[in-house]
Residue, then its C-alpha position, 0 to 999 in steps of 0.5 A: x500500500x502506497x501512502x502518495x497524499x500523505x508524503x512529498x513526491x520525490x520529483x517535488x524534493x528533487x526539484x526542491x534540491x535542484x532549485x536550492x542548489x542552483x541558487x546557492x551557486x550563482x550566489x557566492x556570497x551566500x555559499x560562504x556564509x553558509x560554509x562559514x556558519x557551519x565551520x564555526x559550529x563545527x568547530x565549536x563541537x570541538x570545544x569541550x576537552x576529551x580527557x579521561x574521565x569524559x570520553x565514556x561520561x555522555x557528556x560530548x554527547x549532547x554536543x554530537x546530536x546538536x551536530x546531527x541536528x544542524x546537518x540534518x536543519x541544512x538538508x531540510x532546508x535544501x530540500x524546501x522543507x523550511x518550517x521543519x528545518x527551522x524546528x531541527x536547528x532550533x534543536x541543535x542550538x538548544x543541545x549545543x546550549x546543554x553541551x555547554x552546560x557541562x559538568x565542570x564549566x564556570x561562567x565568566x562574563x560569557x566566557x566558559x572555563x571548561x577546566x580547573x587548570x585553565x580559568x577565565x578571569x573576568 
C-alpha cells in the first residue's frame, strides 16, 4: 500500500534540491556564509576537552546530536522543507546550549572555563 497524499513526491524534493542548489551557486556570497556558519559550529563541537574521565561520561554527547541536528536543519532546508528545518536547528542550538552546560564549566562574563587548570578571569 502506497501512502502518495500523505508524503512529498520525490520529483517535488528533487526539484526542491535542484532549485536550492542552483541558487546557492550563482550566489557566492551566500555559499560562504553558509560554509562559514557551519565551520564555526563545527568547530565549536570541538570545544569541550576529551580527557579521561569524559570520553565514556555522555557528556560530548549532547554536543554530537546538536551536530546531527544542524546537518540534518541544512538538508531540510535544501530540500524546501523550511518550517521543519527551522524546528531541527532550533534543536541543535538548544543541545549545543546543554553541551555547554557541562559538568565542570564556570561562567565568566560569557566566557566558559571548561577546566580547573585553565580559568577565565573576568
Amino acid at each position: 500500500m502506497t501512502l502518495n497524499f500523505a508524503r512529498h513526491s520525490d520529483e517535488e524534493m528533487q526539484a526542491a534540491a535542484a532549485a536550492t542548489d542552483a541558487h546557492v551557486a550563482s550566489h557566492s556570497r551566500l555559499a560562504q556564509a553558509i560554509e562559514g556558519c557551519w565551520w564555526v559550529f563545527h568547530e565549536l563541537t570541538d570545544v569541550p576537552p576529551v580527557t579521561e574521565d569524559t570520553l565514556f561520561s555522555g557528556n560530548l554527547a549532547a554536543i554530537r546530536e546538536a551536530e546531527n541536528e544542524v546537518k540534518t536543519s541544512f538538508t531540510l532546508a535544501r530540500l524546501g522543507l523550511y518550517r521543519q528545518a527551522m524546528a531541527s536547528l532550533r534543536s541543535g542550538l538548544e543541545l549545543g546550549l546543554l553541551a555547554g552546560r557541562g559538568s565542570g564549566s564556570r561562567r565568566y562574563s560569557g566566557l566558559v572555563a571548561r577546566d580547573s587548570a585553565h580559568t577565565i578571569e573576568p
